[in-house]
C-alpha positions as a printed Julia matrix, in Angstrom:
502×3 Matrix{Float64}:
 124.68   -95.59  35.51
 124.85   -95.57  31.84
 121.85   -93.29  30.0
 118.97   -95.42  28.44
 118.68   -95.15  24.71
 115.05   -96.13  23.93
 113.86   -98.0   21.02
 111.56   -95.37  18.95
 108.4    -97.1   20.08
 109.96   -97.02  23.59
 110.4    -93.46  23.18
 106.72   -93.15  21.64
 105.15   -94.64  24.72
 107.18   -92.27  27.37
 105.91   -89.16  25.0
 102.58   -90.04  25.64
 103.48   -90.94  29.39
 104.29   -88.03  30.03
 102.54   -86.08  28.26
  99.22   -87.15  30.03
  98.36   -85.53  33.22
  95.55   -87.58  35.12
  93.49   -90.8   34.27
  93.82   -94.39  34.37
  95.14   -96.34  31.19
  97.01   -99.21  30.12
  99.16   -99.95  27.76
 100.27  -103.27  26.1
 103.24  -104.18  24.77
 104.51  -108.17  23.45
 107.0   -109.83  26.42
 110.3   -108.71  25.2
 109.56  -105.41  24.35
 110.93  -103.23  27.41
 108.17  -102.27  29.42
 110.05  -102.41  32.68
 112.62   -99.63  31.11
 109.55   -97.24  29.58
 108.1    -97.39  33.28
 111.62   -96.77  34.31
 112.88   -94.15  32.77
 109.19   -92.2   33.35
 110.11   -92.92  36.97
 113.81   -91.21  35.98
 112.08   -87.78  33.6
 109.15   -87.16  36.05
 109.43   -85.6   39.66
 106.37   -87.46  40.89
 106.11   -89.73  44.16
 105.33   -93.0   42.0
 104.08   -96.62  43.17
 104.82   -99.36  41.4
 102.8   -102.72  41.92
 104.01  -106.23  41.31
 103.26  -109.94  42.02
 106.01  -111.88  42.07
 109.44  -111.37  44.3
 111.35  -111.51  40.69
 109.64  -108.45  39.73
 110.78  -105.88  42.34
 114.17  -105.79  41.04
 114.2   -105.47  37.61
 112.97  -101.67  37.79
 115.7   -100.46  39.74
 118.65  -101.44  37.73
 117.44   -98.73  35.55
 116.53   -96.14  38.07
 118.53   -93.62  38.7
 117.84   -93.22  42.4
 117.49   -94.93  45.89
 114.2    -96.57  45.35
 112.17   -98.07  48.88
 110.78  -101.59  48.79
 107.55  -102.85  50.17
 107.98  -106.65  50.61
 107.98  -109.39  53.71
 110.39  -107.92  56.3
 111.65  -105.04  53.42
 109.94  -101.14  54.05
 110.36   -97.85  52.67
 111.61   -95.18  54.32
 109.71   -92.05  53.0
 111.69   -92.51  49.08
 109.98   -91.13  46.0
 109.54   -93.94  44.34
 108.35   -97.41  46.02
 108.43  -100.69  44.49
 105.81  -102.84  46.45
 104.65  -106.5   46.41
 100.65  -106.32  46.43
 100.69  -109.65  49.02
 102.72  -107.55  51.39
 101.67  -103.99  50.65
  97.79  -104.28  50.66
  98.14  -105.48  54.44
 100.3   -102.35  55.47
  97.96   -99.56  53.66
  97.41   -98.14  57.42
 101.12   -97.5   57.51
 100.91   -94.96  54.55
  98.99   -91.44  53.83
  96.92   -91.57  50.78
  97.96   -88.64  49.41
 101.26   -90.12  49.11
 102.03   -91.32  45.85
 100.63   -89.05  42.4
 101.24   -92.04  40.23
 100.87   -95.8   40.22
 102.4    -98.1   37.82
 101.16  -102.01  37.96
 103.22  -104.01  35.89
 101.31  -107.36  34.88
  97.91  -105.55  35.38
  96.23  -108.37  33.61
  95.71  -109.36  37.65
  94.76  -105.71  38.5
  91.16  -106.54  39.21
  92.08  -108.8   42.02
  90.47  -107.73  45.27
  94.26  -107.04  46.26
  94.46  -104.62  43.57
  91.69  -102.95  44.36
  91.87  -102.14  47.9
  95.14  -100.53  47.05
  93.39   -98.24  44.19
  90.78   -97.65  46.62
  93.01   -96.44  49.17
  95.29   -94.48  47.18
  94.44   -90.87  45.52
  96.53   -91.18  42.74
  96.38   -88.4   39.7
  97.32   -90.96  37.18
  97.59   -95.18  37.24
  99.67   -97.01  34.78
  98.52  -100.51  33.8
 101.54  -102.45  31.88
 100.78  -106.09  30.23
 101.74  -108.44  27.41
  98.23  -109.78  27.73
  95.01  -107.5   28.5
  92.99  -110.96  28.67
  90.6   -112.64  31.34
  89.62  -116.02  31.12
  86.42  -115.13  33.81
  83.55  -112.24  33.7
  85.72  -109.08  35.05
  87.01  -107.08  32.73
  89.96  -104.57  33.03
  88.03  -101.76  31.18
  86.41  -101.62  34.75
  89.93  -100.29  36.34
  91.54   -98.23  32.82
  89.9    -96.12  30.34
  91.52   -96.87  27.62
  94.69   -98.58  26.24
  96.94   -95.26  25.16
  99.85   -97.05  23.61
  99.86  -100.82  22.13
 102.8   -102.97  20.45
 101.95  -106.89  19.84
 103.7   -109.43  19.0
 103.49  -108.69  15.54
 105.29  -105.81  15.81
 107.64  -106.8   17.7
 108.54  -109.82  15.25
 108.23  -107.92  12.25
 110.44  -105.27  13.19
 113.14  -107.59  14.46
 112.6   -106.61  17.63
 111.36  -110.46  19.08
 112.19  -113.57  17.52
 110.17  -115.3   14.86
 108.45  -118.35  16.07
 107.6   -121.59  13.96
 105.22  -123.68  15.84
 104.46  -127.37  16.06
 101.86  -129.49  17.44
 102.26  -133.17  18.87
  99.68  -135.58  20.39
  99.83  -136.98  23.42
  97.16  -139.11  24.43
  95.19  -137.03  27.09
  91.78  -135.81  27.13
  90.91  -133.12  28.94
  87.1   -132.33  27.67
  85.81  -133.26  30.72
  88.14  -131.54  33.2
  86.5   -129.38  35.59
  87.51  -125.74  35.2
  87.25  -122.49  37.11
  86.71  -119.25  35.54
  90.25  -118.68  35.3
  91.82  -122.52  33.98
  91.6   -126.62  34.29
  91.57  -127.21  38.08
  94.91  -127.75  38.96
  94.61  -131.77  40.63
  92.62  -133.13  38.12
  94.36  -131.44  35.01
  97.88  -133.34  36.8
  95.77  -136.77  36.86
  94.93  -136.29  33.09
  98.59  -135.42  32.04
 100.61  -136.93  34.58
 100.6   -140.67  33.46
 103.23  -142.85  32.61
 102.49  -143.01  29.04
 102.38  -139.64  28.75
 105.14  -138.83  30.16
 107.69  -140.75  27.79
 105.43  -139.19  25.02
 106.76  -136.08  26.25
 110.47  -136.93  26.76
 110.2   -137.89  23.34
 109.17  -135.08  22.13
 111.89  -133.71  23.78
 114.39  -135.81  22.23
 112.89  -135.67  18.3
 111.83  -132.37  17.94
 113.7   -129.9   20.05
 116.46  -127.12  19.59
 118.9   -126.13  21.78
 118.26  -124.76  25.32
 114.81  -125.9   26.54
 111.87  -124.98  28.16
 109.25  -127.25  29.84
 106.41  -126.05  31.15
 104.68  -128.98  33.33
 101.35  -129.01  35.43
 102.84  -129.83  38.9
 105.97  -130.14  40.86
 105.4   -133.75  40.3
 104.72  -133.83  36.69
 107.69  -131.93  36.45
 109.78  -134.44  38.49
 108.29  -137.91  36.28
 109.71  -135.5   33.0
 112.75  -135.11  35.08
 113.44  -138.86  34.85
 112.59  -139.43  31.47
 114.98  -136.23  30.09
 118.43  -136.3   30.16
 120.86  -133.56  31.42
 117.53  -131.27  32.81
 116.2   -130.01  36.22
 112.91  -129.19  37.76
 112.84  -125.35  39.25
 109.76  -124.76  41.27
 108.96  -122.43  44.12
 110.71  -124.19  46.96
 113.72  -124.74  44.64
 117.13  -123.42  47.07
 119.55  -121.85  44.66
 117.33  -120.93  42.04
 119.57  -118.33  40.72
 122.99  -121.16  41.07
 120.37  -123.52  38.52
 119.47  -120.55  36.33
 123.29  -120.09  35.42
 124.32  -123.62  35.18
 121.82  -123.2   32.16
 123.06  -119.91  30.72
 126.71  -121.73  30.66
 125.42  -124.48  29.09
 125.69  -127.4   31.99
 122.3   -127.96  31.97
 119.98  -127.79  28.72
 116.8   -128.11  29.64
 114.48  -126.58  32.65
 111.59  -128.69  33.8
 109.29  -125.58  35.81
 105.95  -125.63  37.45
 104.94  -121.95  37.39
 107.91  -120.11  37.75
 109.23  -118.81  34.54
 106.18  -117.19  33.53
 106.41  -113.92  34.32
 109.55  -111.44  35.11
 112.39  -114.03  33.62
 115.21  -112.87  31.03
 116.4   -116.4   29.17
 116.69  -114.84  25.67
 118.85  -118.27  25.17
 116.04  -120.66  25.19
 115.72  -121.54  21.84
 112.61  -124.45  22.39
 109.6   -124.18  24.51
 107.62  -127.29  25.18
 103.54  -126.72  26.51
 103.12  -129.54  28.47
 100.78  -127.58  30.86
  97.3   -127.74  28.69
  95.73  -124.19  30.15
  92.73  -122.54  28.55
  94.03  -119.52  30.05
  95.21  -117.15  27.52
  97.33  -114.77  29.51
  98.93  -117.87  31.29
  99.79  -119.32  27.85
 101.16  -115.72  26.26
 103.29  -115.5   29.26
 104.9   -118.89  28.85
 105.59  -118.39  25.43
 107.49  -114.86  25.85
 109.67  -116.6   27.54
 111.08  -117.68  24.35
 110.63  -114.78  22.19
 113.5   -112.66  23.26
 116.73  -111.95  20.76
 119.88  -113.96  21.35
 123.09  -114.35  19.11
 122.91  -117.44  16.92
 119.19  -117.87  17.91
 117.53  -118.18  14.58
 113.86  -118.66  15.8
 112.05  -119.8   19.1
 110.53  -123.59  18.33
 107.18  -123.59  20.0
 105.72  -127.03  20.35
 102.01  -127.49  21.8
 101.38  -131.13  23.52
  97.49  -131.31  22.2
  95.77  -134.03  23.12
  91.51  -134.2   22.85
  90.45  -131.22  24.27
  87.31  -128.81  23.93
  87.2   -125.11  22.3
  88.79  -123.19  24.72
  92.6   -124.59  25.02
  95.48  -122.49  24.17
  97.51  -123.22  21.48
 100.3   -121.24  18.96
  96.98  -119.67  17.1
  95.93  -118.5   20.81
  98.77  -115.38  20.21
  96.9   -114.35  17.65
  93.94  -113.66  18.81
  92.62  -117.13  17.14
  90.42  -120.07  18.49
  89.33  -123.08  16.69
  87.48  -126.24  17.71
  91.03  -127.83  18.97
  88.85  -131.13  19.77
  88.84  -131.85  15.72
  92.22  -130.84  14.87
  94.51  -132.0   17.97
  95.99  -134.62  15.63
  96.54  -132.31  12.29
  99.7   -131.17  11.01
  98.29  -128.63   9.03
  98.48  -125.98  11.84
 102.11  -126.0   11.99
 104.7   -123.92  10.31
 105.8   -119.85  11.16
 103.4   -118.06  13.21
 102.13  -115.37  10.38
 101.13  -118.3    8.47
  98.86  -119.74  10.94
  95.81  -117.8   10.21
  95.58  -118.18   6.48
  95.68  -121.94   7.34
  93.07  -121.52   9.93
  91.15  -119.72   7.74
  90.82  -122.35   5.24
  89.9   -124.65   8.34
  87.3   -122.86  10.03
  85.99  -120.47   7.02
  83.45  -122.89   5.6
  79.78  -123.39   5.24
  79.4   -126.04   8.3
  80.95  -123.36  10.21
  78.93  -120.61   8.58
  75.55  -122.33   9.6
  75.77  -122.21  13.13
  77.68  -119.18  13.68
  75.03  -117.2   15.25
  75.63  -119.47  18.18
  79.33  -118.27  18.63
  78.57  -115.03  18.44
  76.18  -115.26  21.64
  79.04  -117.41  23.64
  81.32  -114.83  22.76
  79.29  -111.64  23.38
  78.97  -112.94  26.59
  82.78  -113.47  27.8
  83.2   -109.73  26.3
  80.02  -108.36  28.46
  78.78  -107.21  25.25
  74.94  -106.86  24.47
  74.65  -106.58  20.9
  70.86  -105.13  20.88
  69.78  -108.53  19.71
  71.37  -107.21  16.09
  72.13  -110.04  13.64
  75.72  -109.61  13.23
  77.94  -111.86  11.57
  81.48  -112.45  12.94
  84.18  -112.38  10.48
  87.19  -114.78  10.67
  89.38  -111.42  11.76
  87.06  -110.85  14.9
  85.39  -107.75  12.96
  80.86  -108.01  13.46
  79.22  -107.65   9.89
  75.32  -106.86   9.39
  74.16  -106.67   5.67
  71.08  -106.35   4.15
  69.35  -105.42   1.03
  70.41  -101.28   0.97
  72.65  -101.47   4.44
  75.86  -102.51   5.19
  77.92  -101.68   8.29
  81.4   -103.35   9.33
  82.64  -102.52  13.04
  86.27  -103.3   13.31
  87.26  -106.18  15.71
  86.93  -105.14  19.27
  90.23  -105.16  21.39
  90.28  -106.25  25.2
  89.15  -102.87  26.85
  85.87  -103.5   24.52
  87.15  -100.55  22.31
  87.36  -100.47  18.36
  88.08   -97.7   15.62
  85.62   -95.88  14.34
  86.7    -93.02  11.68
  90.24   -93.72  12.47
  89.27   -93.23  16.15
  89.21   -95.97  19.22
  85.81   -96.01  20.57
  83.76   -98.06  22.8
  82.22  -100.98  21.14
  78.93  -100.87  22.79
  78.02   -97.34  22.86
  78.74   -97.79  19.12
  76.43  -100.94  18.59
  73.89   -98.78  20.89
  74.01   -96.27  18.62
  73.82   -98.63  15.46
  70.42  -100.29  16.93
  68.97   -96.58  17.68
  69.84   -95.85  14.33
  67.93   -98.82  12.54
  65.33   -98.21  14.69
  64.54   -95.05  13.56
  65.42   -95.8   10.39
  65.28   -99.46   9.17
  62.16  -100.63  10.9
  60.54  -102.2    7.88
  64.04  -104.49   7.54
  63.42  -105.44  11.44
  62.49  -108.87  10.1
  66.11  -109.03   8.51
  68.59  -107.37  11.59
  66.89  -108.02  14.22
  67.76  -111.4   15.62
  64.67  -112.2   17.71
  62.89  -112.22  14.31
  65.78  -113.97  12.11
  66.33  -117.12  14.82
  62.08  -117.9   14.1
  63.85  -118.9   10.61
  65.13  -122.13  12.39
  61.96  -123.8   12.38
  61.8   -123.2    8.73
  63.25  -124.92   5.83
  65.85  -122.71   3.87
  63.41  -120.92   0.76
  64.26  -122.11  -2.83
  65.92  -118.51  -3.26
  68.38  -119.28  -0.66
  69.38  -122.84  -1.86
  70.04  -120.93  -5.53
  71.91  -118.21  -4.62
  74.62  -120.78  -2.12
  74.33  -123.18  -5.21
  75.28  -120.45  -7.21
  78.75  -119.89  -5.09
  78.56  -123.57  -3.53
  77.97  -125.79  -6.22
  78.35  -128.94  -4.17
  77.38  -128.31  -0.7
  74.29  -130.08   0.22
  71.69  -127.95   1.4
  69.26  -130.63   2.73
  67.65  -129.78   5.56
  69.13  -126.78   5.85
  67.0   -124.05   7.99
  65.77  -120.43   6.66
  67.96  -119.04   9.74
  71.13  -121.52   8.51
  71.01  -120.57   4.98
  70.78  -116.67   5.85
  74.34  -117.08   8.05
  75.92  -119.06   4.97
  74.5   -116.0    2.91
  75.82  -113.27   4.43
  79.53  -114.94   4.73
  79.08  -115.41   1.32
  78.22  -111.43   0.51
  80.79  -110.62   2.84
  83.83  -112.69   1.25
């Protein structure tokens, strides 16, 4: 086997891999990036008895072209036979715990960990007594209540997608947006996504389905991707698009289908939740969304599939089917970090174009007074999905995710707050909340005759009150035609303090 030469943020990572000695942290790199050979080659410069955890059959494999020694697999009618490293399925392994000591493996390594908190998951953490655990994802990010800083301390090492673009190590990505003529605002949903039967009778009509073929045909670029809601959504697409095939789960011959389209015989793959995790197809130079999913992970995942180098691949064409929809569906902004009320723009064009230029334009969207007003709102919904209590402090979010509170003599900025609820703090990652705890001891000992101003309880009494003559001069002053009638105390003091903060 030829040596691995690692990128230098490769090489970064495995430093600090190896270089840490007990704990439990993840670390987060874009799709694309190499994580399988980082986790590899640890497996290859450490001598400890190592566990690594995946999902999906398509997973097992792809460590042990890179390690440099038998490796034992846990999976269906596969077992180990006492080798230092093990590769294990969590469906298989979690019923065959009995079969292993617990002292047997010093490390584990879960690649996708984004589904570490499963109950799965956990009954293999519980059982194991591990020095160290290795979490590995492209996207830290629940959709429900349970959040991953419950299972890792910290995330040690990060690369995102920006990096990875910049730095020409991923492809750049210009994205587009069509309407097709769904809604989905009243779906049901889960805490994960759309439930999965009435999301396919929303999408999978007729109508929409030639909508989608001709998106196909107008707008994309070489080897395609589809992503469709079920096996038969993907099969009325299948109709409607020439030259293409539907690969599910049951598909025989997956691998047979997958080269026809590497050679070229077939140009576009119609899937139903297959090629979202653990597939190389750096040659798929279009990837059409025609699975709506408010699921941020699921969406990342789907689009990585695209973002991998290939020669004469200029760029990955990303195109969103949008149709009306409520806040929380994914879209190109979504790999960002960046939500919008998709319901009001599913039909503009203005949110197209490269990826980097998505936020300025988002910006100009979502950064105005009407927003302004009744951001106090957004910042309780999202609180909430973060498990964040923010002492009842009056913060203003910031377009970039960062929490401003201002007032006469005091201003404090606490940088945007990552998925493990951590942020920097004099150049150092912290926990958000023990630093907001520590912000509302402080203006309690400190700032209690400005209560009336930080302190939420007492600012959202202003709603009942019409904005003061003060406040309707000083947005005049910066807002010379916005019309401040009826406009509330509480509304006019949000407005204000996007204003100071500008």
């Amino acid at each position: 086997m030829k040596p691995i030469i690692l990128r230098p943020y490769q090489q970064e990572c495995l430093d600090i891999m190896t270089g840490t000695k007990e704990g439990n942290y993840l670390n987060q790199m874009a799709t694309g990036l190499g994580k399988t050979i980082i986790f590899a080659e640890y497996c290859n410069t450490t001598d400890y008895n190592i566990l690594i955890l995946v999902h999906r059959d398509e997973l097992i494999y792809q460590p042990i072209k890179y390690i440099n020694e038998d490796v034992g697999i846990e999976k269906a009618i596969k077992k180990s036979n006492g080798e230092r490293i093990v590769i294990a399925s969590v469906q298989s392994l979690h019923r065959r715990l009995e079969n292993f000591d617990p002292n047997r493996f010093d490390v584990i390594i879960t690649d996708e960990c984004h589904h570490s908190c499963a109950k799965s998951y956990r009954k293999i953490y519980d059982y194991f007594n591990f020095k160290i655990h290795w979490g590995f994802t492209a996207t830290p990010n629940r959709n429900d209540n349970i959040r991953l800083s419950d299972i890792y301390q910290r995330i040690l090492f990060a690369r995102d997608l920006k990096f990875g673009i910049e730095n020409k190590f991923l492809s750049d990505i210009k994205c587009y947006r069509t309407y097709i003529n769904y809604d989905l605002s009243k779906i049901e949903s889960d805490s994960e996504d759309y439930k999965i039967n009435a999301l396919n009778q929303a999408v999978n009509t007729n109508e929409n389905t030639l909508a989608i073929a001709k998106v196909y045909e107008d707008m994309a670029v070489g080897k395609t991707l589809i992503f469709g809601v079920t096996v038969d959504h993907c099969k009325s697409l299948q109709q409607e698009i020439p030259n293409s095939i539907v690969i599910d789960h049951k598909t025989k011959y997956r691998e047979k289908h997958i080269e026809r389209f590497k050679n070229g015989d077939i140009n576009c793959l119609i899937n139903c939740g297959i090629f979202t995790e653990g597939t190389d197809l750096p040659m798929i130079e279009t990837i059409i969304i025609a699975r709506p999913t408010k699921n941020v992970a699921l969406y990342t995942q789907m689009v990585g599939r695209g973002t991998r180098l290939c020669k004469d691949k200029t760029h990955l064409t990303l195109i969103d089917c949008v149709g009306v929809s409520n806040y929380d569906l994914c879209t190109a902004p979504t790999l960002l970090g960046l939500k919008f009320n998709d319901k009001e723009t599913s039909r503009s064009k203005k949110l197209e174009g490269n990826l980097f230029d998505l936020p300025g334009k988002i910006e100009k969207y979502v950064d105005k007074p009407d927003i302004w007003r009744y951001q106090y709102k957004e910042i309780n919904i999202w609180a909430k999905s973060k498990q964040l209590n923010l002492r009842g402090i009056n913060f203003f979010k910031m377009p970039d995710g960062s929490l401003i509170l201002s007032f006469p003599g005091f201003k404090i900025a606490i940088e945007p707050i990552d998925n493990l609820n951590c942020t920097i703090y004099k150049g150092k990652r912290v926990f958000a909340q023990k630093l907001i705890d520590r912000l509302y001891k402080y203006l309690l000992e400190t700032h209690m005759d400005k209560r009336y101003l930080w302190d939420f309880e007492s600012v959202k009494k202003w709603d009942k009150i019409p904005a003061t003559e003060k406040q309707i001069d000083y947005i005049k002053k910066y807002l010379h035609d916005y019309d401040c009638k009826n406009l509330t105390k509480l509304q006019a003091n949000q407005i204000l303090s996007r204003l100071f903060n500008k």
